[in-house]
N, C-alpha and C positions, 0 to 999 in steps of 0.2 A: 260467724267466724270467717267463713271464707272471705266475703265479701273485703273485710279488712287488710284482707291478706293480699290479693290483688295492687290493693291502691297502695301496697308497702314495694310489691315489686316493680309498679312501675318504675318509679325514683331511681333503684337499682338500676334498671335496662338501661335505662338512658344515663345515669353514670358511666356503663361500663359502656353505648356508644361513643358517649364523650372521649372518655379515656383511649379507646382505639382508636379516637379521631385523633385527639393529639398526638396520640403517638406513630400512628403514619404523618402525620405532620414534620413530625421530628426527624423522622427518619429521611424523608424526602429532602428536606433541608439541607442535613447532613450531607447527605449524597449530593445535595446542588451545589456545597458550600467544597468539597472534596473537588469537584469535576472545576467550579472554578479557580482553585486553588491551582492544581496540572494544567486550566488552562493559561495560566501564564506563560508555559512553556513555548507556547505557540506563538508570546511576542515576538520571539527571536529567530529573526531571518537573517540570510546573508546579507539583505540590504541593510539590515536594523538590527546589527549581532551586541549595541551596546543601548541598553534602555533608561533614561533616569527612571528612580525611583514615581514620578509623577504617574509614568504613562502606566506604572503597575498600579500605580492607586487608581487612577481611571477606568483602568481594565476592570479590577474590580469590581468596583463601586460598591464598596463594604466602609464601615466608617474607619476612621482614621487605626485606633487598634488594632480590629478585627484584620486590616490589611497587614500590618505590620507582624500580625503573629501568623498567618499565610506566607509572608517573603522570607520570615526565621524559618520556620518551619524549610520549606525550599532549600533554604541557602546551609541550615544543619546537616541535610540530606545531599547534602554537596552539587544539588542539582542545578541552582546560580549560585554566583559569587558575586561579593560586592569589588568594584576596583573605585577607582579615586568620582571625589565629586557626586559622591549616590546615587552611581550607576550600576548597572549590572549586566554581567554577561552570564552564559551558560555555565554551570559546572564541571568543574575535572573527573566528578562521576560520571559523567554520559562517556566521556573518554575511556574511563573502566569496562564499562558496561560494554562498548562495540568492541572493545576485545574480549571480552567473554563470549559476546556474540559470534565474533568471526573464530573463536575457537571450539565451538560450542554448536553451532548454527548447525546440521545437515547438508543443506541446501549450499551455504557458503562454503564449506569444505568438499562437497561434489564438484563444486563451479572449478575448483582449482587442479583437480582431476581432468579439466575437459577443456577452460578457454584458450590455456599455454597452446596446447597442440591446434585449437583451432586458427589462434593467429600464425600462428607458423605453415598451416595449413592454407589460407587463403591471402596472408597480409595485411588483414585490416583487422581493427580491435576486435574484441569479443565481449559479452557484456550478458551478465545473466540479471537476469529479473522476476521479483515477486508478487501475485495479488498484496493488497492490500487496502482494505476495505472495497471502496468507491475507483479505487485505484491502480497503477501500477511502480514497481519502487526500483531500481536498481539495487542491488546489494552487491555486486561485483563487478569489476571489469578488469582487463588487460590490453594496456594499450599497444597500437604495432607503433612502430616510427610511422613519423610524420602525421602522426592521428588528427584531426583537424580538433580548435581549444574548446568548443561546443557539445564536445559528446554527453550523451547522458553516462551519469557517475555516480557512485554508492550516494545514498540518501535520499536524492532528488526523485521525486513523483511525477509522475505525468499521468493525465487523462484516459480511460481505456477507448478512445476512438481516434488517436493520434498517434502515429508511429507504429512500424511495423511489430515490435517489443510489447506495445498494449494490442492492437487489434489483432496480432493471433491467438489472444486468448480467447474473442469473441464470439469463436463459431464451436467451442465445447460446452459452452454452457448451456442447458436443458430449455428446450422452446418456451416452456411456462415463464424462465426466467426472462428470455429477451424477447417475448412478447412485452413483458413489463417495462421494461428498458426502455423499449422502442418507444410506449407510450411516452414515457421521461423523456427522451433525449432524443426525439424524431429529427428535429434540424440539424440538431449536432450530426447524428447520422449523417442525414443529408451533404451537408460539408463537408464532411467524410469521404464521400465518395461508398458509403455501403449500402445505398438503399432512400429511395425515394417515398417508399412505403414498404408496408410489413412484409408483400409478397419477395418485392427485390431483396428486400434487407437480407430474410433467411436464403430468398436462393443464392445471394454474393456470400452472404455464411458457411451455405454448405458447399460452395463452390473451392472454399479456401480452407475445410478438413477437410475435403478429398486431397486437396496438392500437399496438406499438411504443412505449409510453408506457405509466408507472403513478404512480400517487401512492399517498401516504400522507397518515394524520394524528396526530399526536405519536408517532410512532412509537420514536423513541429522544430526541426533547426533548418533554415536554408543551407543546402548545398552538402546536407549530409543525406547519406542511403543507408539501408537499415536491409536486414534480410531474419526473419527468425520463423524458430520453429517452438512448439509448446513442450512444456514439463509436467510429469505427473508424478505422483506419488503412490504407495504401496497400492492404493486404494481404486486405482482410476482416475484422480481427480483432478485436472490442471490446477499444480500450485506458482505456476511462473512460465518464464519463457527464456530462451537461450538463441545468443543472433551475434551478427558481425555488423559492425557498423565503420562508416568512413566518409573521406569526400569523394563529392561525384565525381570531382576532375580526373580522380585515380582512377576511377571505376572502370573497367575494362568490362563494357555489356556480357561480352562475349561468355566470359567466365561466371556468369550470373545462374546456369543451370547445374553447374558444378561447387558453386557456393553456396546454395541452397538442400544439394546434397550433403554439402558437409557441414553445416547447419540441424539439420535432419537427421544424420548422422551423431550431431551431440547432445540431441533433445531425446535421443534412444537412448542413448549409454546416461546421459543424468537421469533418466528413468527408471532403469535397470542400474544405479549403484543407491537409489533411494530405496527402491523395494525390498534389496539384498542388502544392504551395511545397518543401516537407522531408521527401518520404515515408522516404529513407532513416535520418534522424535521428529516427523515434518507435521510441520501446523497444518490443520486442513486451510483449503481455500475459504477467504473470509471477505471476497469483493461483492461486488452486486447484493448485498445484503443479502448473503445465504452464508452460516459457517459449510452446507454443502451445496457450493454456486454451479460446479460446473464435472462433467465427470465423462470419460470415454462413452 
């Protein structure tokens, strides 16, 4: 009797592998077919803000339905809209959304506590910024008169080895992590100016949290200067960075020790109104692939 019994559960085992096969199958799918879906959002850039319907089918590359119930889907969710010729731009949802954001945000609502006073304080814009992912993002700024038409501005990302706004984030982040870094992105460094190798890299790192403050000059716009210092959250963590930026032609060197002060000055008070007002509501740091990248 046993014996029989055996060669009955084999059959079963390997049904119920099967079946767990397809159904991580499925699932995967799912979630590939979801991530392609949202990736449409990323046709649309300021160079390419109106897309025909072709280049969504392309992006795809799902059959002609399967695409067509992906762009409804989208375009019900207000997230594109169709305009003339079966084109399509972004949705008047994302427009909802960044005001909820800017009313809603922590971060965004400190920034407006601190940049007014800092352009008034030195003359040139002010401009606050956040990790994000692999990167760094603007979410604020306040322009002084005569600001040059290149500045960085809400939305637009840039690189974390470019500009004084991304590289002061780089020297909070924990040795483990920019050992890793370094292996990735050695030459970039390099062009950078941070490091020819791993030794220089961290001692230019630790050279710039000691001053706590670094500038640049046309770093990633010609003829703009950049001055910032880092932001933390309840927790210790750089979630961003807060700076005055402008043209060089303005730039009076001289006031460069006293700008930096006052730069330093508003990376302390957006630290101390995170911990004390909404600490629970600021997103931890999410760049260099750690949700915890980097921390006092």
């Amino acid at each position: 009797m046993p014996k029989p019994a055996k060669e009955t559960l084999a059959p079963k085992k390997t049904a119920i592998k099967s079946a767990a096969k397809a159904a991580k199958v499925e699932k995967e799918d799912s979630k590939s077919s979801f991530e392609r879906m949202l990736g449409l959002l990323d046709l649309f850039t300021p160079s390419a803000s109106v897309r025909p319907v072709t280049d969504l089918f392309n992006y795809l590359g799902t059959s002609r339905s399967t695409s067509y119930r992906y762009i409804k889907a989208l375009d019900a969710a207000g997230l594109i809209e169709a305009v003339a010729n079966g084109r399509y731009v972004l949705g008047s949802r994302i427009v909802e959304l960044d005001r909820q954001i800017r009313m809603a945000d922590p971060l965004y609502k400190a920034g407006g506590q601190v940049l007014v006073p800092l352009v008034e304080l030195t003359g040139h814009s002010a401009l606050l910024c956040a990790l994000y992912r692999d990167s760094v993002m603007c979410i604020r700024e306040e322009l002084a008169d005569g600001s040059p038409p290149n500045l960085f501005s809400r939305g637009q990302r840039r690189p974390p080895f470019a500009g004084a706004a991304s590289k002061i984030i780089l020297p909070f982040v924990p040795p483990h992590r920019l050992r890793s870094i370094f292996k990735q992105h050695d030459r970039t460094i390099a062009l950078a100016g941070l490091g020819t190798d791993w030794h220089s890299f961290r001692d230019n790192l630790a050279s710039i949290r000691r001053a706590g403050y670094i500038v640049s000059h046309g770093e990633f716009n010609p003829g703009v200067f950049g001055v910032a210092a880092p932001v933390f959250n309840a927790e210790g963590l750089v979630v961003g960075s807060v700076g005055i930026a402008g043209s060089e032609e303005k730039l009076d060197r001289k006031k460069l020790p006293a700008f930096a002060k006052a730069v330093m000055d508003a990376g302390r008070r957006m630290s101390e109104i995170l911990a004390d007002e909404e600490a629970g509501r600021v997103s931890p740091p999410r760049a260099y692939g750690s949700a915890r990248a980097a921390g006092r």
